[in-house]
C-alpha positions in Angstrom: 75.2 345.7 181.1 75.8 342.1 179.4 78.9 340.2 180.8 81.3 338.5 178.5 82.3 335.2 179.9 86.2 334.0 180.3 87.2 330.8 178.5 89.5 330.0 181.6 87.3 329.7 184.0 83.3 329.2 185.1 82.6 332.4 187.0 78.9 333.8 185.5 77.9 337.0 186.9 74.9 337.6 189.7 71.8 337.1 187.9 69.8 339.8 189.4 72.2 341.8 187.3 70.8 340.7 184.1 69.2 342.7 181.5 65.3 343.8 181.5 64.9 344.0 177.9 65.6 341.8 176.8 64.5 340.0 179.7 67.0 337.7 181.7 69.6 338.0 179.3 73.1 338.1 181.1 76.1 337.3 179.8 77.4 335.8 176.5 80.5 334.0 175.2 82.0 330.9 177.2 81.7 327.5 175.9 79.2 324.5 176.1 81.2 322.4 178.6 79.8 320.0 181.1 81.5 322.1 184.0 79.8 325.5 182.8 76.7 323.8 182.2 76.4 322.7 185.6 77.9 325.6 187.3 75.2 327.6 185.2 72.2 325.5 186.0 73.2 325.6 189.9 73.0 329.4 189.7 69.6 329.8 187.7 71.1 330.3 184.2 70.5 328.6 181.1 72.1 328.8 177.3 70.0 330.1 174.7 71.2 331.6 171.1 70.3 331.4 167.6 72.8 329.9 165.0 74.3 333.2 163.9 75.0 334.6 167.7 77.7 333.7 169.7 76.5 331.2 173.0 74.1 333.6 175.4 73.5 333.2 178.7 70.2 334.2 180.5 68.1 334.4 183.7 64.6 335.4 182.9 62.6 336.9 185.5 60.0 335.6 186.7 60.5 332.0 186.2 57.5 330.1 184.9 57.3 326.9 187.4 55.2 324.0 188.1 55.1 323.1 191.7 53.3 320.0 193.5 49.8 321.8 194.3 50.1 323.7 190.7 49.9 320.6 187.8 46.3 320.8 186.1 45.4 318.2 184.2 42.0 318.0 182.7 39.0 315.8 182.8 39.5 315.1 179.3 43.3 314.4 179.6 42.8 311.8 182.7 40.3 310.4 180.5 43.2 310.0 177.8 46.0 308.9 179.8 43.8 306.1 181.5 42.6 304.9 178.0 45.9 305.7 175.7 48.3 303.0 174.5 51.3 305.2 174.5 53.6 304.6 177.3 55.8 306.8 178.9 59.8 305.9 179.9 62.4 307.7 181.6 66.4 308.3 180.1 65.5 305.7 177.5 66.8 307.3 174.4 67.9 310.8 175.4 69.8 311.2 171.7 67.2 310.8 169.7 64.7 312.9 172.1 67.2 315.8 171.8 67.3 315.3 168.0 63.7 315.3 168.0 63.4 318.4 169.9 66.2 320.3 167.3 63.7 319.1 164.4 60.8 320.2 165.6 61.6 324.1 166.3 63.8 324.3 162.8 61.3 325.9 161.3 60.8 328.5 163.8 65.0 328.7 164.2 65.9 326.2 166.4 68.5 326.9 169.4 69.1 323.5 169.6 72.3 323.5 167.2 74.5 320.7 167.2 76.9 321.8 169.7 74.3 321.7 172.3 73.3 318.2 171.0 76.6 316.8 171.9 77.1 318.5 174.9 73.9 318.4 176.7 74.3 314.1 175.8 77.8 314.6 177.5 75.7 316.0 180.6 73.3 313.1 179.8 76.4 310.4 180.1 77.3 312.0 183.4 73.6 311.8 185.0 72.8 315.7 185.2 70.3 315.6 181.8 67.6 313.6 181.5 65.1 312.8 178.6 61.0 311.1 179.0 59.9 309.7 176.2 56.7 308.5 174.6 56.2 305.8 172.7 53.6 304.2 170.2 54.9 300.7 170.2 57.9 301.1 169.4 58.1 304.3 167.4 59.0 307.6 169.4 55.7 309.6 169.3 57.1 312.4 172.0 59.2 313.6 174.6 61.0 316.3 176.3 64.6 316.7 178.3 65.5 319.2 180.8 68.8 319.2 183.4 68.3 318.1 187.2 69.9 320.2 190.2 68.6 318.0 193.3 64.8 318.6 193.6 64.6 320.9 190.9 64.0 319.8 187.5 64.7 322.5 184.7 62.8 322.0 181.4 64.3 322.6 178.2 62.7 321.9 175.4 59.4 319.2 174.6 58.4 317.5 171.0 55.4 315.8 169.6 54.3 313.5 166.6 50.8 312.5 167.7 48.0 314.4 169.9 48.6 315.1 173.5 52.0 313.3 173.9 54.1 316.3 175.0 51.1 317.0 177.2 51.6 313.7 178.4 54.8 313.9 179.1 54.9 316.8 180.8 52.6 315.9 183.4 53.4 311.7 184.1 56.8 312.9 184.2 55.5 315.5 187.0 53.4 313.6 188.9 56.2 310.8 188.8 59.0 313.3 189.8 56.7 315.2 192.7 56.0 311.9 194.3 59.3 311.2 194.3 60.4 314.4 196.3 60.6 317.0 193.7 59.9 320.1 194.6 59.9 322.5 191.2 59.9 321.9 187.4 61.3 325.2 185.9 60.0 325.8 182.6 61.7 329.3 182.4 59.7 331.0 179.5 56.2 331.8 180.3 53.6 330.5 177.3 49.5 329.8 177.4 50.1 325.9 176.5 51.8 325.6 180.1 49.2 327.9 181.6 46.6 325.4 181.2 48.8 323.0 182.8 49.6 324.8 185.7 52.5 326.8 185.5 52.9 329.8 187.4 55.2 332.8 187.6 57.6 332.6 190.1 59.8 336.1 190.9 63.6 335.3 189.9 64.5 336.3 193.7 62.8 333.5 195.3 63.6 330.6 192.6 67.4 331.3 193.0 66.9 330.8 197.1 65.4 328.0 196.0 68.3 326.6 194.0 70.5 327.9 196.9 69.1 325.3 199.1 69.6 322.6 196.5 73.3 323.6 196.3 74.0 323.3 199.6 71.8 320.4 200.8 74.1 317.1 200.3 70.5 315.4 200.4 68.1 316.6 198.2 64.6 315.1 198.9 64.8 313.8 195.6 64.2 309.6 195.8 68.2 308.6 195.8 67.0 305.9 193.1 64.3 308.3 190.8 66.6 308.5 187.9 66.9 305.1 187.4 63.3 304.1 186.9 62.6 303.1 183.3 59.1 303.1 183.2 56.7 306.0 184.4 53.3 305.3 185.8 50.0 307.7 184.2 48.4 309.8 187.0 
């Protein structure tokens, strides 16, 4: 059964109720506001629609995850991220990673429209979306951005311009964000690009008890002051 969504107020169905085929989807309708958004993330749900739909809601299961004692990363890539001059920041320019992001799925029919633009930069503004970047001087070369619920980081969508710098990304970011006291990076759909990174499939069940906890802990393990770095260190 798929759930249409009230405009008056944030209720989203129980996702084990969503459909298996296709897989995860739940509910659709709603809007794009920061409270929805939130409400969604903190119960395992995500927005995902193409430009002709109206705004769907879904809760794949499994969830593909990266977890401390998971990341891979190569002999080859260590090799590169000692020797690279491309640097790696944190919330520097989360518009125009966004932007980036749109651009580069277009021509496979982007989901990033511009309504999610401006409202995932309105989560941005109020600390609950964050963006990594790379850079090449002072060009932007890469980057991804994903939404934060305590120790749980959920991925949504990563770009590149040169060789290796969404790889990069994804795994200083990682390394950075585990040290710190994160305990999962959901990257929700399964693909081989984030096998060979690590990623694993985690049953729906167990990733929303793990989002339970993050709800209801008033101190995530996450370093207090995490978000606020500028600058990430290579592993």
């Amino acid at each position: 059964m798929l759930f249409q969504l009230s405009e008056n107020n944030l209720y989203f169905p129980n996702p084990a109720l969503a459909l298996t085929e296709p897989d995860g989807l739940l509910a659709f309708g709603g809007d794009l506001s920061p409270e929805r958004l939130q409400a969604a993330y903190r119960q395992g749900i995500f927005p995902w629609y193409g430009a002709d739909d109206p705004i769907l809601w879904w809760s794949p299961d499994p969830r593909t995850v990266f977890t401390p004692g998971s990341l891979h990363c190569s002999r080859s890539m260590r090799r590169f991220i000692r020797q690279t001059e491309l640097k790696v920041t944190l919330n520097r320019d989360f518009p125009a990673v966004i932007r980036h992001c749109a651009d580069a799925h277009k021509t496979a029919g982007t989901w990033i429209h511009p309504e999610m633009i401006s409202a995932y930069i309105e989560l941005h503004t109020l600390g609950q979306a964050h963006s990594i970047e790379i850079w090449h001087q002072h060009q932007l070369v890469g980057g991804m951005y994903g939404v934060a619920v305590g120790g749980i980081f959920c991925g949504e969508s990563m770009f590149h311009y040169r060789t290796n710098a969404s790889k990069l990304a994804l795994l200083v970011f990682c390394q950075n964000f585990f040290a710190a006291g994160g305990e999962l990076l959901d990257a929700q759909v399964d693909n081989p690009h984030l096998q060979s990174l690590g990623a694993w499939s985690l049953p729906r069940i167990q990733y929303l008890a793990l989002l339970n906890q993050q709800n209801a802990s008033h101190k995530p393990n996450l370093a207090a002051d995490f978000w606020q770095k500028r600058t990430l260190t290579g592993i």
